[in-house]
N, C-alpha and C positions, 0 to 999 in steps of 0.2 A: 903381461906387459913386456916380459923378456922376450918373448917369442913372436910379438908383433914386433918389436924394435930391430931384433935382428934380420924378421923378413923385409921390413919397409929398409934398412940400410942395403942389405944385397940390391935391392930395387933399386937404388940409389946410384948405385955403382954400374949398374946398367943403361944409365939415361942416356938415352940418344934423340935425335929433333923426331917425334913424334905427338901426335894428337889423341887421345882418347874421350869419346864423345862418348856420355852418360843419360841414362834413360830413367824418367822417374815416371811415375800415374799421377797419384795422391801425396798429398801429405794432411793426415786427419787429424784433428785438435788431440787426439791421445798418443801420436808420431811425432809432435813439431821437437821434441828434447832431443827426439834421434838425430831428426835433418839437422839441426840446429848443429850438433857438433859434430854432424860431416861436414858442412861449410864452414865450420871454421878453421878443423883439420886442412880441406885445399885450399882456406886464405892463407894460412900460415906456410903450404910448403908448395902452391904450384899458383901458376899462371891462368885465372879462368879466363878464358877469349869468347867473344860472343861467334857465334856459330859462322857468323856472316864474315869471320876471318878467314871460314875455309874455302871462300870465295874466291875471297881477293888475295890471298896467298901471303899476308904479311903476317905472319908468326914464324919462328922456330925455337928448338928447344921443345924442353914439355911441358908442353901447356893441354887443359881440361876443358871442354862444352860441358854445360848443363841444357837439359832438356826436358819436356816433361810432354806426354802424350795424352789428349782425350780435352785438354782444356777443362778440367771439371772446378769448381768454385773454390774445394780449400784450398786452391793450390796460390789461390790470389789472398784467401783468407790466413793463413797459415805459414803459405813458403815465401811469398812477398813481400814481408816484415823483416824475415830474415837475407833478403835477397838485398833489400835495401839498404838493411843496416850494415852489411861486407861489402859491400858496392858488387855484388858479384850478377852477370850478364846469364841472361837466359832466355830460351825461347820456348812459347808456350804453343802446341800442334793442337789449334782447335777444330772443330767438328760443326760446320755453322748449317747445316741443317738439321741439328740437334739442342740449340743451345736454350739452355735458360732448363733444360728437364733430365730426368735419371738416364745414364745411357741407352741407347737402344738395343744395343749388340748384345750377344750373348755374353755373358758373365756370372761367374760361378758363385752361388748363392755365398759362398764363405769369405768369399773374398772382401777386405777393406774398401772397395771404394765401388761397389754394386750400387747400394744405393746413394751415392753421393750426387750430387748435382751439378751439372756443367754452369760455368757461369753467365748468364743472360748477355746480350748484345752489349746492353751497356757498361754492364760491370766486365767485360773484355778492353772496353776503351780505357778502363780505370789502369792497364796497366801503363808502366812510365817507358814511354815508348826511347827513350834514352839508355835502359836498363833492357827491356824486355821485348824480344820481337816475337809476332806471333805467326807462325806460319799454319799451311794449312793439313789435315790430319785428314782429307777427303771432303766430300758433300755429307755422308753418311755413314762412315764410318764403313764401309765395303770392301771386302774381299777381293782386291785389285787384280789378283794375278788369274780369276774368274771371271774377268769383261774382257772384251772387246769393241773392236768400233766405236760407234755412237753412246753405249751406256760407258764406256770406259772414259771416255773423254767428256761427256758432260760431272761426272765424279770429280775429276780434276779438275775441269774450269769454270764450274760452277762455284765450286766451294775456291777457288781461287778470287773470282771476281766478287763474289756474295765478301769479302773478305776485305780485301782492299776497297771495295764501293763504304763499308761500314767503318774501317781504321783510317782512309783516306792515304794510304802508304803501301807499298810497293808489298806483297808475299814473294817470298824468293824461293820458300822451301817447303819440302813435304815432307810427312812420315808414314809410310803406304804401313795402313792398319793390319793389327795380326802378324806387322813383320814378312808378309806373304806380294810377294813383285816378280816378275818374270823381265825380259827384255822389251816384251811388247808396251810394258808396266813404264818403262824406264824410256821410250820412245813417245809414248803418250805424253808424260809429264814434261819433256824437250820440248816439245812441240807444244804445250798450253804455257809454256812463259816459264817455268820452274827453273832454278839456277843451280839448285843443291836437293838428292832427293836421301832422306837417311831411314836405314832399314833396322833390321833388328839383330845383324849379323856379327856375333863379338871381334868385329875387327881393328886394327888402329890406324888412323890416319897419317901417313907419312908427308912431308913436302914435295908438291908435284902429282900427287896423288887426283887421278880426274874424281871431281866430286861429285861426280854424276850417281854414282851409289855409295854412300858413308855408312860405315858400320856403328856401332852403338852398344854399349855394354848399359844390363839392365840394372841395375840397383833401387834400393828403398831405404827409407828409414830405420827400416829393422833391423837392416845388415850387419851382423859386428864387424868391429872397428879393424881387424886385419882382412875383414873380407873384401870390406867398401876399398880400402889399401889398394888392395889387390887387381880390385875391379879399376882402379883410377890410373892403375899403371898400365894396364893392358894386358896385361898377364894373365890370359885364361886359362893355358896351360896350369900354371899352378891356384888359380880360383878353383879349377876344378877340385885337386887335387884336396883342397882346405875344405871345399862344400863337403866331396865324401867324408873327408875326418868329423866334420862337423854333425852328420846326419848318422856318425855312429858313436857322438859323443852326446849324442841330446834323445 
């Protein structure tokens, strides 16, 4: 406790008007205690802003996005309970030519949320569109920065319009799968309507910053509590630095 207190104070003493946008999957009925007091950790010491501030440019200071990639069902069962009860803003990157079944894409048999299940058309509308915006995470979940042309752009604007045709409200944002986008990737999505597209690159959001590619720091439930710290400040340099200690203290 002494040693996370000490690093979240230095952290503290470094705040300047930055963004740090977080990246979740899952959260499974045997993770919800985890998530449960990461949210209340950043109700209690930061700003969570719904994603669609890095839009319109009105925040400063530091303030946190939540995000969660793949749209899969605990995430409505599990983290939406808790989202509601902090009043805390999040967008969910669904996969709408996948939904209602176990992901399609490759995924590592060990992994927590292989076989989970996305959640159905309807149970997407269930989220509280006040709280929770859903953006799109592709047609298919595909390997973006592997199309061109014609397959690249129906990827984007399929699952774009399949999206808003079903929620009746506007998609503004994407999360190019695998974390994998090139320029052409980033031309595509301009050009099918997208307004914000956000990768997997740990970087932070500053003001003014074109949000045409947003970085994203990965986190989970399982993270300990100076790492998730760590991760929420932007600080990757030293997340690193805590991962190694951590991977030779376990």
């Amino acid at each position: 406790m002494t040693l996370a207190y000490t690093a979240w104070s230095n952290l503290k003493a470094q705040e300047s008007d930055h963004c740090v946008v977080l990246y979740y999957h899952g959260v499974t009925e045997g993770r919800v205690r985890g998530f449960t007091r990461q949210m209340q950790w950043l109700k209690s010491r930061h700003a969570v802003i719904p994603l669609r501030s890095l839009v319109t440019g009105d925040w400063s200071g530091w303030k946190v996005c939540i995000t969660f990639d793949d749209g899969l069902d605990n995430v409505r069962q599990n983290a939406l309970p808790i989202l509601r009860e902090l009043n805390i803003p999040a967008t969910i990157f669904a996969v709408p030519g996948n939904l209602g079944r176990e992901p399609s894409w490759a995924i590592a048999d060990y992994h927590p949320d292989r076989h989970e299940i996305l959640s159905t058309a309807d149970r997407l509308k269930e989220y509280p569109s006040d709280l929770v915006e859903i953006g799109s995470h592709t047609m298919t979940h595909s390997d973006l920065s592997a199309l061109t042309g014609d397959a690249l752009t129906r990827e984007l604007l399929e699952s774009k319009q399949s999206l808003e045709k079903l929620l009746e409200r506007e998609v503004f944002s994407l999360s190019v799968p695998f974390g994998s986008y090139n320029q052409e990737t980033l031309r595509a999505a301009r050009e099918a309507g997208y307004r914000l597209v956000v990768t997997c690159d740990p970087v932070v959001v500053r003001p003014g910053d074109s949000p045409q590619a947003v970085g994203r720091f990965k986190v989970t439930p399982d993270d300990w509590d100076i790492e998730f710290r760590l991760k929420a400040a932007g600080d990757y340099r030293r997340r690193l630095a805590w991962q190694r200690r951590k991977v030779q203290t376990t």
